[in-house]
N, CA, C and O atoms as a printed pandas DataFrame, in Angstrom:
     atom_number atom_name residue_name chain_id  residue_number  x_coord  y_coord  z_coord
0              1         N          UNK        A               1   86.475   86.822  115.479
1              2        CA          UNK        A               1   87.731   87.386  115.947
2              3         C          UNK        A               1   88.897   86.464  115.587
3              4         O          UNK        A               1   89.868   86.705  114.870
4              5         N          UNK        A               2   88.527   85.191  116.351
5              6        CA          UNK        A               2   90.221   83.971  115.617
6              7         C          UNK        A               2   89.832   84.034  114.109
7              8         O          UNK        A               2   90.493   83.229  113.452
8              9         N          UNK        A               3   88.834   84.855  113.284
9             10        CA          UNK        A               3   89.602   84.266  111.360
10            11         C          UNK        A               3   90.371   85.311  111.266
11            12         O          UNK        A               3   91.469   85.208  110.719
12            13         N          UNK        A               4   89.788   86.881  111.947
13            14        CA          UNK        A               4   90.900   87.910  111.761
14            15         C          UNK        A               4   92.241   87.555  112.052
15            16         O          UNK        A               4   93.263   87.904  111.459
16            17         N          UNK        A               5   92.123   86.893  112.939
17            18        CA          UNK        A               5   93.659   86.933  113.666
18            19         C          UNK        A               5   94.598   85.957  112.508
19            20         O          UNK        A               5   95.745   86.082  112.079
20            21         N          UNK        A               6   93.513   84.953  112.252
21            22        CA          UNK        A               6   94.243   83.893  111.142
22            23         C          UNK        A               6   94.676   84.669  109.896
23            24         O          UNK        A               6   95.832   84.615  109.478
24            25         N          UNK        A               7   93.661   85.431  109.288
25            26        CA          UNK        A               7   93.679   86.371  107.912
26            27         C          UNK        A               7   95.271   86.909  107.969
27            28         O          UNK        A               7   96.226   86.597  107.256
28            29         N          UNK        A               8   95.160   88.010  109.309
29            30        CA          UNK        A               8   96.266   88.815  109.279
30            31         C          UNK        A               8   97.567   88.394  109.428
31            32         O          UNK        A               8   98.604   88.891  108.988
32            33         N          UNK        A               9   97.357   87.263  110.208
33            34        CA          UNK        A               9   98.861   86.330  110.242
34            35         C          UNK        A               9   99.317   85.605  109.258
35            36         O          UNK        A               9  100.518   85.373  109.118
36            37         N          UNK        A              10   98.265   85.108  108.355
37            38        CA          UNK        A              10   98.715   84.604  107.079
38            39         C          UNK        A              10   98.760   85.571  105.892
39            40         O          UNK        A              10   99.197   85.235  104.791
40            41         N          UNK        A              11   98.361   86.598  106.132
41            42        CA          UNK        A              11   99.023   87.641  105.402
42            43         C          UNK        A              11  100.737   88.027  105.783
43            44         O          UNK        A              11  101.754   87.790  105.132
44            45         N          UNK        A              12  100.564   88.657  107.003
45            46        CA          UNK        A              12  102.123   89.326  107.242
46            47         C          UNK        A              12  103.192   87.654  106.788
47            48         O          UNK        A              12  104.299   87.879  106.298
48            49         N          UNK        A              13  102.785   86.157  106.983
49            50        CA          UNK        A              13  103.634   85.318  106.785
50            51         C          UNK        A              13  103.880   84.854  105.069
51            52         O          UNK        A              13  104.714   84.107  104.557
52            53         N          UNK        A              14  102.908   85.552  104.559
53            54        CA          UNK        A              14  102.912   84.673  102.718
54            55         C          UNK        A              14  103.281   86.139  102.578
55            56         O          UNK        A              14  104.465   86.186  102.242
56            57         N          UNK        A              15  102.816   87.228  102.682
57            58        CA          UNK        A              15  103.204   88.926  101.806
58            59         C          UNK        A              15  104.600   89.544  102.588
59            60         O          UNK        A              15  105.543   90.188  102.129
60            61         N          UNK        A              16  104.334   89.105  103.845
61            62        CA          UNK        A              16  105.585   89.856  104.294
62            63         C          UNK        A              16  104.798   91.355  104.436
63            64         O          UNK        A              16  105.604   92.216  104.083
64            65         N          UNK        A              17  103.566   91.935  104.813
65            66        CA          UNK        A              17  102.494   92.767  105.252
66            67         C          UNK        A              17  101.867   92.534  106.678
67            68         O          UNK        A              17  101.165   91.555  106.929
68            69         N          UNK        A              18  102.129   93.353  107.438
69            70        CA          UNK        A              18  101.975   93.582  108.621
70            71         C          UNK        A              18  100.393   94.594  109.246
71            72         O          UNK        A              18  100.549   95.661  109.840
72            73         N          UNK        A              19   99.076   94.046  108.983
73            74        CA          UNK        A              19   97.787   94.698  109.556
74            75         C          UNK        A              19   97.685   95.380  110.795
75            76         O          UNK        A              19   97.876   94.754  111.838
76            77         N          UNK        A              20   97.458   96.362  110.805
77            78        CA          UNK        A              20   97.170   96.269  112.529
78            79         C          UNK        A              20   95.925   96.622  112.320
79            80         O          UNK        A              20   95.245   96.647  111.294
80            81         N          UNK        A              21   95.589   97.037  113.991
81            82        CA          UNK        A              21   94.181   96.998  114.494
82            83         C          UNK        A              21   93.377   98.333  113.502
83            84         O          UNK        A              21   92.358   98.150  112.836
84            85         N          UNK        A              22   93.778   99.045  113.562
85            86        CA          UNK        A              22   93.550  100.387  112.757
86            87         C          UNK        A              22   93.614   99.751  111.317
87            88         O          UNK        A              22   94.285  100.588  110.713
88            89         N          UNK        A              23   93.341   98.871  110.522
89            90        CA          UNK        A              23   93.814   98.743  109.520
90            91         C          UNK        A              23   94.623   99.346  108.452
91            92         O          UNK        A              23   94.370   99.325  107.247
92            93         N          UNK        A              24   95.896  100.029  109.200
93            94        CA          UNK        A              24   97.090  100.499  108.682
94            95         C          UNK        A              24   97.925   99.384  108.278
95            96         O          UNK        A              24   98.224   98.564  109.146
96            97         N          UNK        A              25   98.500   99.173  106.658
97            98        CA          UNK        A              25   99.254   98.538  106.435
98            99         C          UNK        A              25  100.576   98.793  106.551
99           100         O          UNK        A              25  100.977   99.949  106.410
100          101         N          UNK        A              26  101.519   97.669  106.848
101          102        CA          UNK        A              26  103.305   97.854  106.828
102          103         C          UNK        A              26  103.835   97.052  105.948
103          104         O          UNK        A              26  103.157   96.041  105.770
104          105         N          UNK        A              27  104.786   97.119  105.333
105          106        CA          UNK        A              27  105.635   96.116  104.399
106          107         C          UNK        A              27  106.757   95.862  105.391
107          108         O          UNK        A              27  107.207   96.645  106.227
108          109         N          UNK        A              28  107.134   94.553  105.119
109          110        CA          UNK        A              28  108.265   93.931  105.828
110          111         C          UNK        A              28  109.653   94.869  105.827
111          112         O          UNK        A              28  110.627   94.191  106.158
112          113         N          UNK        A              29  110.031   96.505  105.484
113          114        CA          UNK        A              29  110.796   97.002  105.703
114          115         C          UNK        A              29  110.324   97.892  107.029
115          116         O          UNK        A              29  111.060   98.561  107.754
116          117         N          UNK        A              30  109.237   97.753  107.110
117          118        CA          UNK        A              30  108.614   99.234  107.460
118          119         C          UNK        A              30  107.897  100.213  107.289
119          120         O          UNK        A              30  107.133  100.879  107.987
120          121         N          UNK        A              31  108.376  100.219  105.860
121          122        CA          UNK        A              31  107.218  101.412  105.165
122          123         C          UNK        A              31  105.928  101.317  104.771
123          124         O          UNK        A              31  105.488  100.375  104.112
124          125         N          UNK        A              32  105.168  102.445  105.221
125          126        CA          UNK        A              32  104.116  102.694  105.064
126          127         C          UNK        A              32  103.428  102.440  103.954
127          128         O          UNK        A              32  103.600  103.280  103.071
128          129         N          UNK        A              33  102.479  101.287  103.621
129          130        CA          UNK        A              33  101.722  101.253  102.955
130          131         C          UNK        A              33  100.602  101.415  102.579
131          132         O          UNK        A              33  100.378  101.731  101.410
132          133         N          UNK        A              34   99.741  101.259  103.374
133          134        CA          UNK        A              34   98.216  101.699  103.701
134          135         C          UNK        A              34   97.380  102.568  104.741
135          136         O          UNK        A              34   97.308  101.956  105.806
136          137         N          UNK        A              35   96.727  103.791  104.780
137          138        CA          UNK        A              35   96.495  103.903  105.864
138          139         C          UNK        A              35   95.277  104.580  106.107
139          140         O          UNK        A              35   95.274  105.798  105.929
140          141         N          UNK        A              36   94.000  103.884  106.569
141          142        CA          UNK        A              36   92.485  103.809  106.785
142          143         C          UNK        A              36   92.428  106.003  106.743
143          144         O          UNK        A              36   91.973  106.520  105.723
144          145         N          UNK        A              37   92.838  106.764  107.710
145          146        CA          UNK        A              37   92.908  107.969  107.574
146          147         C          UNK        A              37   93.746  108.600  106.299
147          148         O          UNK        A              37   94.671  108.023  105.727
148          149         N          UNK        A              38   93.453  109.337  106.116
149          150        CA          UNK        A              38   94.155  110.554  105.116
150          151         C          UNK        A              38   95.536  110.734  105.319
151          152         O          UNK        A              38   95.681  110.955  106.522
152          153         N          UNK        A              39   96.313  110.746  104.907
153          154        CA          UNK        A              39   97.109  111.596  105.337
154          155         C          UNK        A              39   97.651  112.749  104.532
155          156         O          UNK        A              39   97.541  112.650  103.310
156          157         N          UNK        A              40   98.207  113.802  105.019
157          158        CA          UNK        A              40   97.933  115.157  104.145
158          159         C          UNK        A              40   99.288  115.203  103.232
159          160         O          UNK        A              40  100.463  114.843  103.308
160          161         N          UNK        A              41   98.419  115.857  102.335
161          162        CA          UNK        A              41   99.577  115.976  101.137
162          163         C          UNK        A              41  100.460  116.744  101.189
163          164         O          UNK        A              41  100.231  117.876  101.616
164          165         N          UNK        A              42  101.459  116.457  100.864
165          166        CA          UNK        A              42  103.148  117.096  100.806
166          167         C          UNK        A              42  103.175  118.212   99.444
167          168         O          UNK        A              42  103.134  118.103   98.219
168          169         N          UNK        A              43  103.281  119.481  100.575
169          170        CA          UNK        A              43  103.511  120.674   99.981
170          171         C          UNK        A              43  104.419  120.816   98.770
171          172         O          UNK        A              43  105.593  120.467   98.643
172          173         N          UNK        A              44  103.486  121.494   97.794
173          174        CA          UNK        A              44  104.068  121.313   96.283
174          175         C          UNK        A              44  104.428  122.917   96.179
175          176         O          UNK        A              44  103.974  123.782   96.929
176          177         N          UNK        A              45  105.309  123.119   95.125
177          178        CA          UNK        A              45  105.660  124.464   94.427
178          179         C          UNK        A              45  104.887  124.576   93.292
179          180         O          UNK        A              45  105.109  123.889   92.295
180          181         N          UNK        A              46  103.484  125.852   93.402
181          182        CA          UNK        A              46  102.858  125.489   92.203
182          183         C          UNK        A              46  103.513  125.904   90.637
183          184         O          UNK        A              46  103.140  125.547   89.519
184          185         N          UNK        A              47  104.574  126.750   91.030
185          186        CA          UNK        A              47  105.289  127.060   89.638
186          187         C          UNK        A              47  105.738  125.916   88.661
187          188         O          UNK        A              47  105.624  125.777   87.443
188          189         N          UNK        A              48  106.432  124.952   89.913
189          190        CA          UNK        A              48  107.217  123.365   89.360
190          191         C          UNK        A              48  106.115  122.796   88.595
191          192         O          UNK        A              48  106.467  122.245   87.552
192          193         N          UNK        A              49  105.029  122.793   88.820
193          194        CA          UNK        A              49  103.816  121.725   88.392
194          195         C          UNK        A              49  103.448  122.673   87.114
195          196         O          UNK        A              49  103.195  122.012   86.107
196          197         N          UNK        A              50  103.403  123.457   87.024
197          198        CA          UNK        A              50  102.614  124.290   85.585
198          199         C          UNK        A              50  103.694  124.259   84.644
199          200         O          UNK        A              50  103.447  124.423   83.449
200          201         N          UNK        A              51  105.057  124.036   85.115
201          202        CA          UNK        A              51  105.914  124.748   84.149
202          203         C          UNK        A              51  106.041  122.667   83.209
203          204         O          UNK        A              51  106.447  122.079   82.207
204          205         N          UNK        A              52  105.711  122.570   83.831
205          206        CA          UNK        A              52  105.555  120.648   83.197
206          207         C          UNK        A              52  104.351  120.372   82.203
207          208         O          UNK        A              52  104.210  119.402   81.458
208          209         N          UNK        A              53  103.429  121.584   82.398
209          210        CA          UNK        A              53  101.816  121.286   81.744
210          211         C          UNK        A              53  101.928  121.763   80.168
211          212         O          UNK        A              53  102.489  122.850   80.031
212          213         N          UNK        A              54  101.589  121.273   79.251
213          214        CA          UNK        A              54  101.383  121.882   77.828
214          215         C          UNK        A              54  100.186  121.961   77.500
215          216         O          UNK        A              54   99.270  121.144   77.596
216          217         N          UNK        A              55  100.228  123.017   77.092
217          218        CA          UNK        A              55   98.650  123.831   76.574
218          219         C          UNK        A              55   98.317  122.676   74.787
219          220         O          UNK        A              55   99.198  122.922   73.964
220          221         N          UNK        A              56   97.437  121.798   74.361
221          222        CA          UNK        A              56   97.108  121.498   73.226
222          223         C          UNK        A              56   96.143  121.936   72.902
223          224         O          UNK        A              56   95.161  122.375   73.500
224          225         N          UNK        A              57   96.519  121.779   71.507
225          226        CA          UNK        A              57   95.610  122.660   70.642
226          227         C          UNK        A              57   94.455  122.215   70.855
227          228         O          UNK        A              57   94.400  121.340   71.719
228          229         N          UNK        A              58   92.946  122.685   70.085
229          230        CA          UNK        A              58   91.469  122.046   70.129
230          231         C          UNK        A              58   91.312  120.738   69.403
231          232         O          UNK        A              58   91.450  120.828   68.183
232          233         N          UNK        A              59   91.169  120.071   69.672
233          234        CA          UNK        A              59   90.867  118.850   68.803
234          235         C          UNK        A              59   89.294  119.309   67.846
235          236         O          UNK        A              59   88.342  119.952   68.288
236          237         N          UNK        A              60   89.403  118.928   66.933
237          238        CA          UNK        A              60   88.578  119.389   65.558
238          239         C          UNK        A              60   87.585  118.216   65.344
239          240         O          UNK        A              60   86.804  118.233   64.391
């Protein structure tokens, strides 16, 4: 238990990364960096995504 505690404190003090118990990571602004669960993906327009795709020819 004290190397975790050492690990994570000398992380958030040399990275500026913040562990918690959940092993969810934070960056020294705040934002979300890591996080042990899923989290769900942000609803796409499937038109936007195809109209970006190019059909190539067969390679021979």
């Amino acid at each position: 238990m004290e190397h975790e505690y050492r690990y994570r404190n000398d992380v958030m003090e040399k990275l500026g990364f913040l562990i918690m118990e959940d092993d969810t990571v934070i960056d020294k602004n705040g934002k979300l960096v890591s996080q042990k669960q899923m989290l769900p993906a942000p609803h796409h327009e499937p038109g936007k995504e195809r109209e970006n795709l190019k059909i190539l020819p067969p390679s021979n």
